[in-house]
NUZANU-402715 format. One record per residue (C-alpha): x negated, y negated, z negated. Coordinates in steps of 0.001 Angstrom, whole numbers. Layout:
<tises>
c1_c2_c3
X_Y_Z;
...
</tises>
This chain:
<tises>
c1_c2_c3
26138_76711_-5705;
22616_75491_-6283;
22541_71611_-4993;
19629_70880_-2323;
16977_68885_-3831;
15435_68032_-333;
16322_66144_2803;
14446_66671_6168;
13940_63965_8674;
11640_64182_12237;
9417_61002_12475;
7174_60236_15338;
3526_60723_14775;
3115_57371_15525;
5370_56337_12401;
3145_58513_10053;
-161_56547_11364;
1897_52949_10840;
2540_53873_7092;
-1394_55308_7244;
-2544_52001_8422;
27_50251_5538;
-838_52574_2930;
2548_53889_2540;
1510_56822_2331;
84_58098_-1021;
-2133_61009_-2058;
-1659_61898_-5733;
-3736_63822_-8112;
-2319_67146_-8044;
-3997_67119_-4425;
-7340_68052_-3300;
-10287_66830_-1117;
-10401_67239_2689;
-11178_70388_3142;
-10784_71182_6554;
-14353_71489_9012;
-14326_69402_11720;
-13221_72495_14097;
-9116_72469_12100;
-9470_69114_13116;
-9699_69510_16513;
-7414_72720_16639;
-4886_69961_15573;
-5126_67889_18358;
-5029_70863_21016;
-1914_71900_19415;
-426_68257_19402;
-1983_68307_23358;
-319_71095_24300;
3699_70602_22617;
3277_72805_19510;
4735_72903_16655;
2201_71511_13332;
4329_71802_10336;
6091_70580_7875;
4951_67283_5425;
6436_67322_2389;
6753_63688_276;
8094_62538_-2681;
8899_58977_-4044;
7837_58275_-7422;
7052_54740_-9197;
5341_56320_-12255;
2726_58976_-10751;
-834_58611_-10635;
-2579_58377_-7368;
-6085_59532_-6899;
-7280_56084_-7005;
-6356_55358_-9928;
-3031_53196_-8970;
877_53371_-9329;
2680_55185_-6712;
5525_52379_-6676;
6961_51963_-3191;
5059_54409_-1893;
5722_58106_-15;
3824_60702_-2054;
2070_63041_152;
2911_66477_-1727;
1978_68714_976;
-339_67667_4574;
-3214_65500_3018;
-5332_67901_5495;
-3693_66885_8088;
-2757_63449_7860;
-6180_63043_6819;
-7144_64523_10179;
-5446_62255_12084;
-7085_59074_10011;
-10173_60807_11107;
-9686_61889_14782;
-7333_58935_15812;
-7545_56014_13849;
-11138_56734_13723;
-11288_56324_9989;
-13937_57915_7533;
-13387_60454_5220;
-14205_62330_1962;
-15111_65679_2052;
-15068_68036_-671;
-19257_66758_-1316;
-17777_63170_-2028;
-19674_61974_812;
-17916_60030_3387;
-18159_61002_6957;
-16807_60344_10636;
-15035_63093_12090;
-15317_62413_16000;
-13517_65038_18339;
-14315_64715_21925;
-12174_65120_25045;
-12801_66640_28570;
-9875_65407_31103;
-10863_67600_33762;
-10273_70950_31827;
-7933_69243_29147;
-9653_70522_26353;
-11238_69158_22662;
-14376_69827_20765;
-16169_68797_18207;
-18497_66111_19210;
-22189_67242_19060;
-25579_64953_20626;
-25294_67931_23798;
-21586_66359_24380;
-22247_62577_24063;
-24958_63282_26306;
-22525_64934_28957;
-20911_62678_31083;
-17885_65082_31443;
-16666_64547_28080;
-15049_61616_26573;
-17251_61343_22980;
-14963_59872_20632;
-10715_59700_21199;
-10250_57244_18841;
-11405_55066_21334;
-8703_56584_23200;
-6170_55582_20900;
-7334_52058_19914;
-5179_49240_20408;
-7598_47227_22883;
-8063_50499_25138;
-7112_50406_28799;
-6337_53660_30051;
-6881_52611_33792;
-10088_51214_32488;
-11433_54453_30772;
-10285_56323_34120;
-12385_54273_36492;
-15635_54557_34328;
-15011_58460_33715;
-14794_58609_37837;
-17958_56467_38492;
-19852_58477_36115;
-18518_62048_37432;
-18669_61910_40933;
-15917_64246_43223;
-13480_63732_40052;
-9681_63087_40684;
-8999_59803_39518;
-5219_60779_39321;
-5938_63739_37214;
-8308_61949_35131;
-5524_59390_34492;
-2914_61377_33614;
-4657_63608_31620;
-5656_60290_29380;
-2029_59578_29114;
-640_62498_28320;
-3411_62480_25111;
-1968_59129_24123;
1388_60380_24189;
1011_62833_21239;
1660_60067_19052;
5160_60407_20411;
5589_63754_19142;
7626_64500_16086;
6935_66277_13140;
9461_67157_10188;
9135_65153_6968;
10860_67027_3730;
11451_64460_1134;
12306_65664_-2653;
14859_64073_-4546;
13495_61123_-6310;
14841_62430_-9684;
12851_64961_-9878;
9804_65463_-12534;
6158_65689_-11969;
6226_69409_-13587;
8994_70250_-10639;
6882_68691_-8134;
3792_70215_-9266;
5383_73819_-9155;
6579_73212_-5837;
2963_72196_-4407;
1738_74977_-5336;
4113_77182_-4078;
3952_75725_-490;
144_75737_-951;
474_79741_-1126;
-497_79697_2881;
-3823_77833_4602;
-6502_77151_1987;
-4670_78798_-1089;
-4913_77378_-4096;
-5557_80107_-7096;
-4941_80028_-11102;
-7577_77391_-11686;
-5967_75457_-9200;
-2808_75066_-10390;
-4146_74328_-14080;
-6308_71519_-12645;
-2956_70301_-10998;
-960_70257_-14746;
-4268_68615_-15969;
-4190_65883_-13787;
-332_65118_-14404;
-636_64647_-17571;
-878_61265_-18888;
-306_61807_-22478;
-3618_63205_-22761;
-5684_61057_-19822;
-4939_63882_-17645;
-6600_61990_-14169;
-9683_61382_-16000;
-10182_64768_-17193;
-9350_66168_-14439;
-11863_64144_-12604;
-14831_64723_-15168;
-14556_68349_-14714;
-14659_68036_-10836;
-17658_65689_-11247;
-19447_67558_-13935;
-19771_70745_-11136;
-20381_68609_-8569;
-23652_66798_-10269;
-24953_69973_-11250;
-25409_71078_-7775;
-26443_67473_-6712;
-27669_65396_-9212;
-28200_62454_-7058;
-24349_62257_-7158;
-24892_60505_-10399;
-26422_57416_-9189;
-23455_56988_-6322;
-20723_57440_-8415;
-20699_53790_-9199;
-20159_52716_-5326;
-17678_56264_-4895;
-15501_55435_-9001;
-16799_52448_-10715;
-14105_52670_-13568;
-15082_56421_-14076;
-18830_55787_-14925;
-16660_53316_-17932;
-15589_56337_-19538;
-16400_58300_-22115;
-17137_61021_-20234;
-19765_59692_-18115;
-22636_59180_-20557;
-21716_62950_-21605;
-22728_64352_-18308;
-25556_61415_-17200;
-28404_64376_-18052;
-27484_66172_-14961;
-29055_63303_-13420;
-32578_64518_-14238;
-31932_68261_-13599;
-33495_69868_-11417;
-32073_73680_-12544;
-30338_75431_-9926;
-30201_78996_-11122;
-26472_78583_-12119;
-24223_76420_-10299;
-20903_75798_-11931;
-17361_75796_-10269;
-14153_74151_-12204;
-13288_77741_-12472;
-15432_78243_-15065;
-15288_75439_-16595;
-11489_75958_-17144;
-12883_79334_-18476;
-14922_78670_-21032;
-12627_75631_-22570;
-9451_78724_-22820;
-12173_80871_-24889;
-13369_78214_-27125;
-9837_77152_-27560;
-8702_80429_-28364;
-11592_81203_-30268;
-10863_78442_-32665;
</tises>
């Protein structure tokens, strides 16, 4: 009989945002950028609204894996599977800023409406509308008064019930109380194991393909400075679409631009070609036929 390699425990959302705030929770390399638009985002909140179910996380403890900064994973939970949506709620509730798949960092503010208990994607038209509560990280923040929030929502929308103003407000600071499964792997297990099994529960959502996996076993291994390969190829594509990504890469990964790579791909910088623009795809492509062509 094949021995479970897994346990699975339900932890409050509000747990998950305590180890956010504490950095107990780790991304590794084998992960990718926030992907999501800002629209999954607030399809995530509706569903946490309204009582529905979001998913499994999946984490691993580790004290020898890379994480994408750079860092040991000692003492940490390794986030193997929901960076998009623990990212998410960094974004939406703790009203943190994150990096998309452009390196840039952005806000992601989703807006509420307690009268018709619904979220959106706040735009200028909705900050301008009185109806809509702009920004629920404001919400959520420590210092907020509910009963406070209520009365200024009702002085500003006249005819509005305070009571269902109020409650509605609560019952959106409640989803923190909501639980969602965590699956942690046995610590004994290796990065190859864990790798595999990333991409296997990555086979739903925003699928990951060939290329992805062999950027994952590139950036596990060590041996070879897997993390920093793995991260010139992603920045080599990324400069030749924007060059002026070359100049902010020593605010975004100062100890990158001290490698040997980056002086190898600093003529991007002054290129202004945009007939071809390069994915890691083929990148990964043309290093297998020179290889093999050897």
């Amino acid at each position: 009989m094949t021995t479970q390699r897994y346990s699975v425990t339900p932890h409050s959302i509000d747990t998950f945002l305590t180890w956010i705030r504490s950095k107990e929770i780790a991304i590794p390399e084998i992960q990718r950028p926030f992907v999501w638009e800002a629209t999954s985002v607030r399809n995530l909140l509706d569903s946490l609204y309204r009582g529905y179910p979001v998913g499994y996380l999946i984490a691993w403890r580790n004290p020898t894996v890379k994480l994408k900064d750079g860092s040991s994973s000692a003492g940490k939970r390794i986030l193997i599977d929901g960076q998009q949506r623990i990212t998410a709620l960094m974004a939406s509730i703790l009203g943190h800023e994150v990096l998309n798949k452009d390196y840039e960092n952005v806000k992601i503010r989703i807006a509420f409406h307690p009268i018709n208990e619904t979220f959106e994607v706040a735009n200028p038209a909705i900050r301008k509308d009185a109806s809509w509560l702009p920004d629920i990280a404001e919400i959520f923040s420590p210092s907020a008064s509910p009963l406070k929030i209520t009365r200024e929502y009702v002085a500003a929308n006249a005819g509005i019930n305070e009571d269902h103003v109020h409650a509605a407000i609560e019952r959106l600071r409640r989803v923190t109380s909501n639980h969602v499964g965590l699956i942690e792997l046995a610590e004994d297990l290796d990065i190859e194991t864990v790798t595999e099994i990333f991409v296997r529960v990555n086979s739903a959502g925003t699928k990951l393909n060939q290329s992805d996996f062999a950027m994952s076993k590139i950036a596990v291994n060590e041996e070879f400075g897997g993390n920093t390969l793995r991260k010139a190829i992603d920045y080599f594509c990324h400069m030749a679409v924007n060059p002026a990504f070359h100049d902010s890469l020593e605010k975004f990964d100062n100890a990158f631009t001290k490698t040997e790579y980056f002086p190898k791909m600093s003529w991007l910088r002054n290129s202004n070609d945009d007939i071809y623009d390069p994915h890691y795809t083929d990148m990964l492509r043309v290093a297998f036929i020179t290889f093999h062509a050897k």
